[in-house]
VMD Tcl script that draws the C-alpha trace (Angstrom):
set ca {
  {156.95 120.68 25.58}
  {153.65 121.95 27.13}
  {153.33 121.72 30.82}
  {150.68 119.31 32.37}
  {147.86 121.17 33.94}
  {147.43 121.47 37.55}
  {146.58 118.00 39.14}
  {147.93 116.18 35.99}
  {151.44 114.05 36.28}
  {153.16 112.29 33.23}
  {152.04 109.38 33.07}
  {151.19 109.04 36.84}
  {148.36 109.86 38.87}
  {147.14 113.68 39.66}
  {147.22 114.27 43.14}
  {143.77 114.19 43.37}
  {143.83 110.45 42.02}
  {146.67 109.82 44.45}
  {143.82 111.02 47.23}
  {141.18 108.48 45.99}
  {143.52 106.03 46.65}
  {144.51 106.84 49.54}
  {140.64 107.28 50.76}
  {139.85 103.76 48.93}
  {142.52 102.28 51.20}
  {141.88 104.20 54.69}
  {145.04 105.28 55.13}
  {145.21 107.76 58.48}
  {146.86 110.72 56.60}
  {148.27 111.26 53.03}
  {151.64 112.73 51.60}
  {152.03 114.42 48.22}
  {155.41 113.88 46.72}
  {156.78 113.88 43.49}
  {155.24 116.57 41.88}
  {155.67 117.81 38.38}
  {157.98 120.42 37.98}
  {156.02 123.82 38.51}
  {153.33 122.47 40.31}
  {151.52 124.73 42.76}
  {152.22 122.64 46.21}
  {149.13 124.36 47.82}
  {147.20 123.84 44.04}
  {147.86 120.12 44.37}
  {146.70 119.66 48.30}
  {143.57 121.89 47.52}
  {142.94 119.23 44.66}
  {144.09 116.61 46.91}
  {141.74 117.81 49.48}
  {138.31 117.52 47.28}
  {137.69 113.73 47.82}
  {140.56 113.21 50.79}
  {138.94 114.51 54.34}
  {142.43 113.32 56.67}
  {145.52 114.91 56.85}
  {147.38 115.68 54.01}
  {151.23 116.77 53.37}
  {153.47 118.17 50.33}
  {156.74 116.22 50.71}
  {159.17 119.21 50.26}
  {163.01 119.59 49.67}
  {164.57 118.63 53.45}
  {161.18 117.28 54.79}
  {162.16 114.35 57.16}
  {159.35 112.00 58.59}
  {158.35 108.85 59.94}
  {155.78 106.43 58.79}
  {153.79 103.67 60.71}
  {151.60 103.58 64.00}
  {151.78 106.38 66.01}
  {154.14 108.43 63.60}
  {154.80 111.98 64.16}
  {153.77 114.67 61.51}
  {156.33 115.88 58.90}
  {159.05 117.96 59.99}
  {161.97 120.10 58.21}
  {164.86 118.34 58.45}
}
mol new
graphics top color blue
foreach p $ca { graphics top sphere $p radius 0.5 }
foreach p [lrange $ca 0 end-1] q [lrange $ca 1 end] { graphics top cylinder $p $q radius 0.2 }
display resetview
């Protein structure tokens, strides 16, 4: 089975869709996770980053965070 392309998710939305969303809904910041298998983290914020101008994270294996008013950024875990 052929890999999806950069920015392209089975059946869900490319991380650069995910970013419209999260624009269309003002959200403060924006995190990236669940990305297909062999997907360039820093590809998908770049694409992420076309139509998203706030802060943007790659959820990552260990990542630990908090969400809601005055939330810190991501850390390791």
């Amino acid at each position: 089975m052929a890999r999806p392309a950069v920015g392209e998710m089975g059946g869900g939305p490319s991380a650069r869709r995910a970013a419209q969303y999260a624009d269309q809904a003002g959200t403060a910041g924006h995190m990236l996770t669940h990305l297909w298998p062999g997907t360039d983290p820093k590809a998908a914020h770049e694409s992420a980053a076309e139509t998203f101008r706030r802060p943007i994270h790659v959820a990552t294996p260990g990542l630990v965070t908090t969400v809601g008013p005055g939330a810190a950024h991501p850390r390791r875990g």
